[in-house]
Every structure is written in structure tokens, then in C-alpha cells.
C-alpha positions as YAML, in Angstrom:
chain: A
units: angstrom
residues:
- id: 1
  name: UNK
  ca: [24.19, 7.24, -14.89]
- id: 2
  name: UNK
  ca: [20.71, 7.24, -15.86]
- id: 3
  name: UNK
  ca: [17.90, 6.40, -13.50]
- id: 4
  name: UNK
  ca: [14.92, 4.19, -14.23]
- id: 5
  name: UNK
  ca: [11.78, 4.17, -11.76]
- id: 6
  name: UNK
  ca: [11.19, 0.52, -10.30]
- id: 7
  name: UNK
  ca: [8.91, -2.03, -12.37]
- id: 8
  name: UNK
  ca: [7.45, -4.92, -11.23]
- id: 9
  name: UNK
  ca: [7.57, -8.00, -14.21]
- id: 10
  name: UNK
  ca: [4.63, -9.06, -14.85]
- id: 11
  name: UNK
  ca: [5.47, -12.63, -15.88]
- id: 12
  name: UNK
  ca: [7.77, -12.95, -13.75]
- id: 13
  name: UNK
  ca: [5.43, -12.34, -10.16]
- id: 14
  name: UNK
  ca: [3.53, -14.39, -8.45]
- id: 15
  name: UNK
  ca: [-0.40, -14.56, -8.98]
- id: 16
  name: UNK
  ca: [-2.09, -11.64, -7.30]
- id: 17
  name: UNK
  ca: [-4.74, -14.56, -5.33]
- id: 18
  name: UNK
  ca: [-2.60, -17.68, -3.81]
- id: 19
  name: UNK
  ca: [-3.93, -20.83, -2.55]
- id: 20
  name: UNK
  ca: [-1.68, -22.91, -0.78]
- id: 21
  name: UNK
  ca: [-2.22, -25.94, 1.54]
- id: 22
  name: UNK
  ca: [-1.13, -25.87, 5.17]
- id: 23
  name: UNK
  ca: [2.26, -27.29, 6.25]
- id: 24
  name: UNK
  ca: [3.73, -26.35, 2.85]
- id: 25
  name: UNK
  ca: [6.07, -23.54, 1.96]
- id: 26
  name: UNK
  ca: [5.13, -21.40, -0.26]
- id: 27
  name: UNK
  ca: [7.53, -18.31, -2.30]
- id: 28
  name: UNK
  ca: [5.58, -15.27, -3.19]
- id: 29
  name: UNK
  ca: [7.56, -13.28, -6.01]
- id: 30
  name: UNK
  ca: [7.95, -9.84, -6.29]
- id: 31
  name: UNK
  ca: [10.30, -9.74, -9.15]
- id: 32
  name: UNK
  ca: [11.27, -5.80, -9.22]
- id: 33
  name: UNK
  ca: [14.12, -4.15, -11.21]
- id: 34
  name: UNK
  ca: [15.01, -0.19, -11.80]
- id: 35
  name: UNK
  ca: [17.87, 1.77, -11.86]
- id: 36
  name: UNK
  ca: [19.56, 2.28, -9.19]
- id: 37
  name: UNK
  ca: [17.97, -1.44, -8.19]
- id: 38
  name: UNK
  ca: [15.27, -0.87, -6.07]
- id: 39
  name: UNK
  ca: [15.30, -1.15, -2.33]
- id: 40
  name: UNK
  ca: [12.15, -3.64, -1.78]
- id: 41
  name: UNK
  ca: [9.88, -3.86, 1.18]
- id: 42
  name: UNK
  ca: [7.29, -6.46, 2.03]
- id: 43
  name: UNK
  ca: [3.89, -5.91, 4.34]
- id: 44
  name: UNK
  ca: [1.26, -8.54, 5.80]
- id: 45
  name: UNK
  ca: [-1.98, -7.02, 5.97]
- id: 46
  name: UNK
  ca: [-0.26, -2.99, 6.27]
- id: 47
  name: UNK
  ca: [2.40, -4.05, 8.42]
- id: 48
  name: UNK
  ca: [5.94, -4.19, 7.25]
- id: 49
  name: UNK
  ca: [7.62, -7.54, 7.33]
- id: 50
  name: UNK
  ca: [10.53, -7.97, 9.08]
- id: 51
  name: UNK
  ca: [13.61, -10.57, 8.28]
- id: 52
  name: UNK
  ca: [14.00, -12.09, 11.06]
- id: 53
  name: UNK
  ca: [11.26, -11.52, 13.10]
- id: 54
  name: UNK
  ca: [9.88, -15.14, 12.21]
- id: 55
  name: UNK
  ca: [11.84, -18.01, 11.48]
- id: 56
  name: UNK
  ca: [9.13, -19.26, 9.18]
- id: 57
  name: UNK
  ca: [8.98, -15.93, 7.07]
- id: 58
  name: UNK
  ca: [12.19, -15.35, 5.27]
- id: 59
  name: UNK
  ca: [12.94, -12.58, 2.78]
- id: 60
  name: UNK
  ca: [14.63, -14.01, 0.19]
- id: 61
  name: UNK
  ca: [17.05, -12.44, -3.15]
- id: 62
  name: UNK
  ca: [17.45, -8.96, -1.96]
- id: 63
  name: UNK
  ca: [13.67, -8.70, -1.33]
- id: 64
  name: UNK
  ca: [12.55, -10.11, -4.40]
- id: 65
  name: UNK
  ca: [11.17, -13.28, -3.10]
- id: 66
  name: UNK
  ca: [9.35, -13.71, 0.55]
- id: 67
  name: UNK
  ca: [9.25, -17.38, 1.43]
- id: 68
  name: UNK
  ca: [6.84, -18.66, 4.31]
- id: 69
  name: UNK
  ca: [8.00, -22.13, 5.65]
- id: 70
  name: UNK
  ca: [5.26, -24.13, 7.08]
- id: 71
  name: UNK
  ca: [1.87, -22.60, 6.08]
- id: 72
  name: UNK
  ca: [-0.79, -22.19, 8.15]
- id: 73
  name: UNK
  ca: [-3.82, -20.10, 8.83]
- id: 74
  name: UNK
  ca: [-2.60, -17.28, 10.23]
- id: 75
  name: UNK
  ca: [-0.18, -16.51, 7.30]
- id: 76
  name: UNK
  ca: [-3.66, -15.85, 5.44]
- id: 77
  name: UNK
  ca: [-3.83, -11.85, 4.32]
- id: 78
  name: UNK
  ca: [-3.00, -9.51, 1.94]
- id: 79
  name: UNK
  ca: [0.89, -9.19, 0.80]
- id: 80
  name: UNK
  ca: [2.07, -6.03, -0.59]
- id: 81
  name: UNK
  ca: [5.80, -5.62, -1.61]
- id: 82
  name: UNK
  ca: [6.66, -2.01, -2.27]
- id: 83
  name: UNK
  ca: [10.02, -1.09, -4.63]
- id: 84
  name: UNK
  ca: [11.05, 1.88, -4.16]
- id: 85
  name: UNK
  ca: [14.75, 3.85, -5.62]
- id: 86
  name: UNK
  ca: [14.88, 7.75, -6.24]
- id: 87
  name: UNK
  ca: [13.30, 7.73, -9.52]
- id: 88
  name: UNK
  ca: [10.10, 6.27, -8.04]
- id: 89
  name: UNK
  ca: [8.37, 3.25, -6.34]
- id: 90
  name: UNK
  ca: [5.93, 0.58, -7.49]
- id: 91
  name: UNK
  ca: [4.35, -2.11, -5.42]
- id: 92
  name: UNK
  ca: [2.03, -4.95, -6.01]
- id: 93
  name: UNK
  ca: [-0.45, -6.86, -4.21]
- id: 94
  name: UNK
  ca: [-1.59, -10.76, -3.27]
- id: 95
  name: UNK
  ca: [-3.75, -12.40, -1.13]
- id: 96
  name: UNK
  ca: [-2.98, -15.75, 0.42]
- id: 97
  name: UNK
  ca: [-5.56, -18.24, 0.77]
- id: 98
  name: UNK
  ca: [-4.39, -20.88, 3.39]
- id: 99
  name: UNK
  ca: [-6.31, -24.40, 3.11]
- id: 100
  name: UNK
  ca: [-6.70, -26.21, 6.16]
- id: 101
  name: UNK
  ca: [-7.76, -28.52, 9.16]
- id: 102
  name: UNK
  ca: [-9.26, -24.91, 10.18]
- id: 103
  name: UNK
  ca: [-11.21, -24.39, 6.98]
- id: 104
  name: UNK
  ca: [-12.29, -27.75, 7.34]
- id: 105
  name: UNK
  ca: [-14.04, -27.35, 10.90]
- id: 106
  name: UNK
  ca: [-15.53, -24.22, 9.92]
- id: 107
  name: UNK
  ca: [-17.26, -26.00, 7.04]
- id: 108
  name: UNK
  ca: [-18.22, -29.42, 9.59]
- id: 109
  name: UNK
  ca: [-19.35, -26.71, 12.28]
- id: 110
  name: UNK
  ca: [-21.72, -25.08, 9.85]
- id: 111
  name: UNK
  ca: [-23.02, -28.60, 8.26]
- id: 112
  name: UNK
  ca: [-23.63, -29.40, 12.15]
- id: 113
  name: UNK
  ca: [-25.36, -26.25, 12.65]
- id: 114
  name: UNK
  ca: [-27.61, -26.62, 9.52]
- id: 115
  name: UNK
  ca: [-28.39, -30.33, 10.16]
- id: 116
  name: UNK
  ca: [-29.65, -28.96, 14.47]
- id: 117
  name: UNK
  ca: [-31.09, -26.23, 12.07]
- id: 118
  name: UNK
  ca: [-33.45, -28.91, 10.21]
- id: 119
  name: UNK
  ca: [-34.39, -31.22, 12.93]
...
């Protein structure tokens, strides 16, 4: 049997900057193949994501998908998923933008101080 280091599709995966709104789900894709198939990993800002750790972060089709149930700011960060097999490894990053009540303080608290700014 042949072995083929891990690749990451292209068209396949999710775009490397996500937006999402809070209180949705949203599935990051990390659609990775190889041969032998590739054992895949997933980190959140350099620490490795466990399944079941957090009901509301799931790893989903063998690693290939990491759903987050429930959005909300602190689900923000940098994503890496790592595939890795004996020929090799590959990984691929994406940062997670989470809109917001939060964002939408910050922004009010800022207007608030520029208006105590002006007077």
C-alpha cells in the first residue's frame, strides 16, 4: 500500500477569516484526506481542542468538521486543524470573528467617550 502525505482541499474548507453572529452555530471545515487517512487535530488559539471538553464545541466527521453550538465572544481566535499520517502532516488556519451585544457596547462605550471627549 502506497502512502500519500495529508492535503487539505482547498474548495472544500472553510474561509481562512469567519464572521459569524452570536447565538448561532457555526461548522468550520477542515476537509483533509491522505493515505493512510489522516489522524486530524484541532487548536483554539495554540491549545488543542478537546471532544468533549465543551458541550458547545463538538468535533465532528472524524475531525474533519469542528462545530461550535451557540456562538459567542469568547469562541473568537485563531483555529488551526493539523492532519497528520506517517507520510506527513498539513494544517490550516482561520480566525473567527464573533459579532455581538459585546461588540456593540464596545462601539456605544467609545461613541460615549468621544461625545464627554467633545463637550
Amino acid at each position: 500500500m502506497s502512502t500519500v502525505p495529508p492535503t487539505i482541499n482547498e474548495d472544500e474548507a472553510s474561509p481562512n477569516n469567519i464572521s459569524t453572529i452570536a447565538g448561532k452555530s457555526r461548522v468550520i471545515a477542515c476537509p483533509a484526506t491522505g493515505a493512510p487517512a489522516p489522524q486530524i487535530t484541532w487548536f483554539k488559539d495554540n491549545v488543542e481542542v478537546v471532544a468533549g471538553d465543551s458541550s458547545d464545541v463538538r468535533v465532528l466527521s472524524n475531525g474533519r468538521r469542528l462545530e461550535i453550538s451557540g456562538v459567542e465572544v469568547e469562541h473568537a481566535g485563531l483555529y488551526r486543524c493539523l492532519a497528520k499520517n506517517i507520510a506527513g502532516h498539513v494544517d490550516r488556519e482561520y480566525e473567527l470573528h464573533v459579532i455581538g451585544l459585546y461588540n456593540r457596547n464596545v462601539i456605544a462605550t467609545s461613541a460615549e467617550r468621544i461625545m464627554l471627549c467633545l463637550r
